[in-house]
N, C-alpha and C positions, 0 to 999 in steps of 0.2 A: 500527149499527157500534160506537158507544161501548160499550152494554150490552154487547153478546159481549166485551168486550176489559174489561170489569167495570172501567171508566174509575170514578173516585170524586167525587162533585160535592159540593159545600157550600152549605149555602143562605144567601142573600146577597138583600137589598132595595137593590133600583138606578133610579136616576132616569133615564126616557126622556123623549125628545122627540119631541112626534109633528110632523107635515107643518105642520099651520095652528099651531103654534109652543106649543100648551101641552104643559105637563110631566105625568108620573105618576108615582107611585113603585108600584114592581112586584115581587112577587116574584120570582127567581129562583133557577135554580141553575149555578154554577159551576166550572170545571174549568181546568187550566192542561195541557196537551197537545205533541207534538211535535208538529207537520203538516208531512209531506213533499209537497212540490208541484216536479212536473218535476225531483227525485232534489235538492233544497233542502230543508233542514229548518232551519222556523221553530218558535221556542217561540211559545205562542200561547192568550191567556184563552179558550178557549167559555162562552158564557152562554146559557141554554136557559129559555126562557118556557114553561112547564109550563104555562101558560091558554092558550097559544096554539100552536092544533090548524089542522093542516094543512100549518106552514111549509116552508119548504124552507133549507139552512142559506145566509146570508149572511157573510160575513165584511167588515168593516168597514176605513175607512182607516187605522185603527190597526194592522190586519194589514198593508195591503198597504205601509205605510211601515216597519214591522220587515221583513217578506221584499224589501223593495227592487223591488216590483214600479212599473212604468209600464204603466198603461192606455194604448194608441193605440185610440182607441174609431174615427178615421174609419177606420182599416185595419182592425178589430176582431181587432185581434191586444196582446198585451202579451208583456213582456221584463223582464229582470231590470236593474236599473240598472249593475251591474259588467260587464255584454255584450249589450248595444243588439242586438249584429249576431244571436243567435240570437232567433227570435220565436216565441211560441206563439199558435196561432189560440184566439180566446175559445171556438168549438163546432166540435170536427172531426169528423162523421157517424164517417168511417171509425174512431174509436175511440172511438165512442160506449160501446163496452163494455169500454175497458181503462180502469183505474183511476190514475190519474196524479196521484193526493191519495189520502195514507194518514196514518194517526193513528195515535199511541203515547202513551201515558202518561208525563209529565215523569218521573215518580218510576220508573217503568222503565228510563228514560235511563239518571239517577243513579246507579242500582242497577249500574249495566253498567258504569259507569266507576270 
């Protein structure tokens, strides 16, 4: 999805933390992105590990505290902090194929405004 949309990434050495508590420093690359989720749009770092094959994309609590998200993991549903009362289910089958997370380029933003 970034490729087709020719997103522009920078390469950047970033210190991770694995599970049993030691560090590595890692290469990576990174990009600063709009990401529209449920018609919200957060500005938002991606950082993409180029040795590590297979992933699937995460986004961390760093995101979900800029977009104002609340996890309710026992109802596996989450909500925006400024409107509790609407909820999005964490997996809903029936739209397993509509896209409700879209990505644009910051500097496309800019450009527009």
């Amino acid at each position: 999805m970034l490729q087709s949309k020719k997103v522009k990434f920078k390469p950047k050495t970033i210190s991770l933390r694995l599970a049993d508590g030691t560090q590595n420093n890692v290469a990576a690359l990174t990009t600063v992105v709009n990401l529209k989720v449920e018609g919200k749009v957060v500005l938002t770092e991606l950082i993409v590990l180029p040795e590590a094959k297979g992933n699937r994309t995460l986004l961390g609590t760093d995101f979900l505290q800029s977009a104002g998200i609340v996890l309710d993991v026992l109802s596996g549903a989450r909500h925006f902090c400024e409107n509790p009362q609407i909820q999005y289910p964490f997996y809903n089958v029936s739209s397993k194929n509509e896209n409700s997370t879209s990505i644009s380029d910051s500097e496309e933003r800019s450009a527009q405004t």
